[in-house]
N, C-alpha and C positions, 0 to 999 in steps of 0.2 A: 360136156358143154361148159360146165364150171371153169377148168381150165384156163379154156379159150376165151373164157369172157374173165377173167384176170387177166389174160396177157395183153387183150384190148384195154380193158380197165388202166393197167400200168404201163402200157405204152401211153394212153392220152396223158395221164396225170406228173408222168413225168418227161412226156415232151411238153405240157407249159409249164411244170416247175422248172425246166432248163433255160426256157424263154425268159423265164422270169429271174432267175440266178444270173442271166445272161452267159452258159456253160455250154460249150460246140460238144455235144457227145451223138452215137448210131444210135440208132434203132434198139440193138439189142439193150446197150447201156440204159436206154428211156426206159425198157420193160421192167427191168431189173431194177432203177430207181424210182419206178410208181411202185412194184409189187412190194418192195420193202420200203417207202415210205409211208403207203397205206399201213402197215404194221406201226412203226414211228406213230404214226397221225392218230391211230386205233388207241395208241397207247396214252399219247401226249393229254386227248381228249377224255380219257378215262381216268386219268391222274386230275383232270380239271373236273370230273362229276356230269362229263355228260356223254354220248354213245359213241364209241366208234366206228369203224365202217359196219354198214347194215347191208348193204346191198348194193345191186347196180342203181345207185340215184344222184343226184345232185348233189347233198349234204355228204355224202360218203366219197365224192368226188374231188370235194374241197376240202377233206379232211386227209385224203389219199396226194391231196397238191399242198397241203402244210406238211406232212409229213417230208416228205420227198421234196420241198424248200429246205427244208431244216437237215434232212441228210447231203444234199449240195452243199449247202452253204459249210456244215464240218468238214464238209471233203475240201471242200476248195480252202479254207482254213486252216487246214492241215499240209496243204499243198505248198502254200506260201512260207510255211514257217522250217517244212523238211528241203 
């Protein structure tokens, strides 16, 4: 059940971080940029002194959609300049 409930977790977190980058990507791509922006976000937040993802919640949600802002926005960043 773990799993499955990160690959729903990173499919949501990084279908609005897309929205919000404004970035056209599938399905798979959103899964794959929630589940390692929650890592990013884990990390960003930890570097700032406070938790990072905890669980299926809201805080861990918004930390999982800063994460995966921040790894679009390299991407796309990187995209422009190669």
């Amino acid at each position: 059940m773990g799993i499955l409930l990160w690959v729903v977790f990173g499919a949501i977190a990084g279908w609005i971080a897309s929205m919000i980058v404004k970035s056209d990507q599938g399905l798979l791509l959103d899964i794959v940029v929630g589940i390692v922006g929650a890592l990013i976000g884990g990390w960003v937040m930890n570097l700032l002194g406070y938790d990072g993802v905890s669980g299926f919640n809201v805080y861990s949600m918004a930390v999982a959609i800063l994460g995966s802002v921040i790894l679009l926005a390299i991407v796309k960043s990187i995209r422009r300049t190669a």
